[in-house]
N, C-alpha and C positions, 0 to 999 in steps of 0.2 A: 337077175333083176327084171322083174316086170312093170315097173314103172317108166314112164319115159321120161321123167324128169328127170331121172335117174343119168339118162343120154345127156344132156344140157350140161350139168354139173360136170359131166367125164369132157366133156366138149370145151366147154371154158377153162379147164384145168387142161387143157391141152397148149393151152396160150400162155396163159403161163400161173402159179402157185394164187392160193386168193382164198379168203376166208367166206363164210355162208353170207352175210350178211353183202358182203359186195358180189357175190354171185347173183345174190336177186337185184340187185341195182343193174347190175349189167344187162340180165337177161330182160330188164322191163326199157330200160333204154334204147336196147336195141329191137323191140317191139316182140319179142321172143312171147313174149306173156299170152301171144296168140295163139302159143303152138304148144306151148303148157302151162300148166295149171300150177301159178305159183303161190305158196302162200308161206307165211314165214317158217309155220308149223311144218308142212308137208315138204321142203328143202329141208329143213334138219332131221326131218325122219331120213331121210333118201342122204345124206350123207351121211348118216352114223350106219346104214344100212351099207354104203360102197365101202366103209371104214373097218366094218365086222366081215364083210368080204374079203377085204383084201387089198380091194381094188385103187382106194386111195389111202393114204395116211397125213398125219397129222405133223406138223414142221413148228416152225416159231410162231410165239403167240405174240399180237400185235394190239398194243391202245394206242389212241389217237385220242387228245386229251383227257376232255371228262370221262371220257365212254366206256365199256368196261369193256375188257380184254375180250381178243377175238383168235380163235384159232387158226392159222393159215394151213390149207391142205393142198397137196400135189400129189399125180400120178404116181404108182408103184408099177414098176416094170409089167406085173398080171394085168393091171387096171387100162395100159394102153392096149396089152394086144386085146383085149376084151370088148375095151370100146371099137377100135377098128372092126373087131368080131361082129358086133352090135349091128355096127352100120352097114355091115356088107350084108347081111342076113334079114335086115328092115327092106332097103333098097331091094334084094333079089323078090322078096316073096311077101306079096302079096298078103294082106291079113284081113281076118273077118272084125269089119267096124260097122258100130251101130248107129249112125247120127239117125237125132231125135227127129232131125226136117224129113226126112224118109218113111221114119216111122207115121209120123202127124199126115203127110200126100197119099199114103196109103188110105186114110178115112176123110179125104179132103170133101167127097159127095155128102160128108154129116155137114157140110156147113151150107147146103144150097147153094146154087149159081152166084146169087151175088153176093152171098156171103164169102163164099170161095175167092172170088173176082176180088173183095177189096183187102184179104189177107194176100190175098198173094200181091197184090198194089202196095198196101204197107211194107212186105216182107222185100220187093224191088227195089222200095225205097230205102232201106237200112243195105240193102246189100251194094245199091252204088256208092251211096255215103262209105261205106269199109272199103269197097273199091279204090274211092277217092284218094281218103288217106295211105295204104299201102301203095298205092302208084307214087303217092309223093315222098314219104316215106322212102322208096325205093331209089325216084331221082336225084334224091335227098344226099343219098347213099353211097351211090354213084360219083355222081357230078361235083359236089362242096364236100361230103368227108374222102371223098377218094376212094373208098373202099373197092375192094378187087372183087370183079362181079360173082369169082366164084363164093364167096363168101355171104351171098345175098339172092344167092338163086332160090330158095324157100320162097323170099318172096313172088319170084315169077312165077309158082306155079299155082300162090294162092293166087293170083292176080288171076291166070288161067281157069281156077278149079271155079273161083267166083264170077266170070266172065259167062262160063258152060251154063251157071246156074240162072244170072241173069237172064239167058237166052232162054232157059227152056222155061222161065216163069214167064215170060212176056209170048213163049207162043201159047203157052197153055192158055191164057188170059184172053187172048187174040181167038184160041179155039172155041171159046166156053161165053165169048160175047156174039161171035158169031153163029154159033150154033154146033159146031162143029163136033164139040165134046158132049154125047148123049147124057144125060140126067135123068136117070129110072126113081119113077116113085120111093118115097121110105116106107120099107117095112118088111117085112118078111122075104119078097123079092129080089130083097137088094142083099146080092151074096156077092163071094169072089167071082172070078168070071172061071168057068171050069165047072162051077162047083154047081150042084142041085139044090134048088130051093129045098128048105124040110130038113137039109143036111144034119142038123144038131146046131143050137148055141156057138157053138164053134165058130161054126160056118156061115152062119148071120151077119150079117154087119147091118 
């Protein structure tokens, strides 16, 4: 399985038996929908997938009035040591991920100074607002559902990974009003740092 929504589903069937349809209720409830990408479609791909694996199977089918019948699935003895497997092997090592905000900082001198200055102002202000809500969200969590903090640690580390980010857009912003941050001309000059003007297309930015 290389999907990691794949993880989510093995995760919630660890709690206890539960059909697709209340897998994505849960995982949007409990604000999970941050951390993957759900859509009704791509849960029932990912569980017909853990199904043809192995890893989970299919139990009693369940209506609730009108609605139409819903399959409930739970763990197969392969399906938990797999997920355990999963998790100890995410947790040890480290993997190559590509977020697109890394990508985009990499060509941040295409936008000029102050163009630069007021994306990254906008992009501070979306990221405290997310801030916001997962801090409360988490006290939420805490404090009036009771939840057991290890159960809600995800959130303390996005709160962390978004706190880092905060910081280092407000120094950049701090560097690049006061001067701090060089701005070379556009145009053929303006390469990687390393690299030799002329390098090829490549090498241009």
């Amino acid at each position: 399985m290389s999907n990691s929504l794949g993880l989510a589903v093995l995760g919630l069937l660890m709690e206890a038996p539960m059909h697709p349809h209340a897998m994505a209720a849960a995982l949007r409830e409990r604000g999970q929908d941050r951390v993957f990408k759900v859509t009704t479609g791509s849960l029932y791909d990912v569980v017909r997938a853990l199904d043809r694996a192995g890893w989970i199977e299919p139990g009693e089918t369940v209506r609730v009035g009108a609605r139409p019948e819903r399959t409930v699935y739970r763990h197969t003895e392969l399906g938990r040591a797999e997920f355990v497997r999963w998790v100890d092997e995410l947790i040890r090592v480290p993997a190559e991920e590509y977020p697109k905000f890394l990508s985009a900082v990499s060509y941040l001198g295409a936008l000029g100074p102050e163009g630069a200055v007021a994306a990254l102002r906008e992009r501070a202000g979306r990221v405290r607002a997310s801030l916001e809500e997962i801090r409360r969200g988490y006290r939420e969590a805490l404090e009036v559902d009771r939840v057991p903090r290890l159960f809600v640690v995800e959130a303390e580390y996005a709160v962390r990974m978004q706190e880092a980010e905060l910081a280092w857009i407000e120094e950049i912003v701090g560097d690049v009003e006061a001067g701090r941050l060089a701005w070379p001309e556009l145009g053929a000059g303006w390469v990687h740092a390393g690299e030799e003007p002329g390098a090829g297309e490549a090498g241009v930015r």
